[in-house]
Each structure stands twice: as structure tokens, then as C-alpha cells.
C-alpha positions as CSV (number, residue, x, y, z in Angstrom):
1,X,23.1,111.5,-45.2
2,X,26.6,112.7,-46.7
3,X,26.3,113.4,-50.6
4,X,29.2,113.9,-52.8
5,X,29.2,115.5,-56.4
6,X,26.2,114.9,-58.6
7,X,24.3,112.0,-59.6
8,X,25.0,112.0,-63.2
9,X,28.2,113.3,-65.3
10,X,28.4,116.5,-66.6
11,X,27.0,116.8,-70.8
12,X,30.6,117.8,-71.8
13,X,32.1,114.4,-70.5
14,X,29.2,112.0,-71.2
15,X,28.9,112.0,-74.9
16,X,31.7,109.7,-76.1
17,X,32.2,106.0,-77.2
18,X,34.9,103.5,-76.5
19,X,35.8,100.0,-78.6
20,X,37.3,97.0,-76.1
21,X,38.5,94.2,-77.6
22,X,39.0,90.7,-76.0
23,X,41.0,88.0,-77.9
24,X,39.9,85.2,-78.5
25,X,39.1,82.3,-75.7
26,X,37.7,79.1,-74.5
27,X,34.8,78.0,-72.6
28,X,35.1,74.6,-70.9
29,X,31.4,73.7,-69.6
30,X,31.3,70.2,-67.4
31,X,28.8,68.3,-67.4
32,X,26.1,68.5,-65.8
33,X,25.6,65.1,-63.9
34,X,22.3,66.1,-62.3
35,X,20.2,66.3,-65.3
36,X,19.5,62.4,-66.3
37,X,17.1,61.7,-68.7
38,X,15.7,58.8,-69.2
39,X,14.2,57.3,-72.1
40,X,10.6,57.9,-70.5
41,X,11.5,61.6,-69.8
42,X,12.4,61.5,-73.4
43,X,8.9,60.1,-74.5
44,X,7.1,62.2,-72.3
45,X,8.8,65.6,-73.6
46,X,8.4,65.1,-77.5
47,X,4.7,64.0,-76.5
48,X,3.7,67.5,-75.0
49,X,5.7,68.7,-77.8
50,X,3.5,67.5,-80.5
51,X,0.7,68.1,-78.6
52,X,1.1,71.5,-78.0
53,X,2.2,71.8,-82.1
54,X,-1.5,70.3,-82.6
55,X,-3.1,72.4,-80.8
56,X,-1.3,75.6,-82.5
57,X,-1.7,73.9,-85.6
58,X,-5.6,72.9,-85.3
């Protein structure tokens, strides 16, 4: 196994900072198709919602 220079930078060279900065931009998001709920799955989520709540709150 071939190893060049050390592992870690020298104290002299590793104490600095540097500021980027990146202008401002969009993010366009689809959506996301695959991820249909129905107004069941609906039901059934804010029901072991409040459950759990009752439980933390009991």
C-alpha cells in the first residue's frame, strides 16, 4: 500500500474560516403521484393520532 503526505493538514494551515454565499433560488418539487390517500387512510391516521395523545395525556 502506497501512502502519500499525511492524513491530516498541518496546524499552520487548518485554523481558518471561509463565508460562501449562494443567491437566491427555486425549488420545484413534483408531485408525488404514488402517495394517495384516501379518506380512510385519513380516518385511520388522526385515529392513532389521538390515541397515542391519550395515552401521553392519561
Amino acid at each position: 500500500m502506497v501512502q502519500w503526505g499525511n492524513r491530516f493538514v498541518k496546524k499552520s494551515r487548518s485554523n481558518f474560516e471561509q463565508w460562501n454565499t449562494i443567491g437566491a433560488y427555486k425549488i420545484k418539487m413534483p408531485a408525488r403521484p404514488f402517495l394517495h390517500l384516501t379518506e380512510d387512510d385519513v380516518e385511520k391516521m388522526e385515529n392513532t393520532a389521538e390515541q397515542y395523545l391519550k395515552r401521553i395525556l392519561d
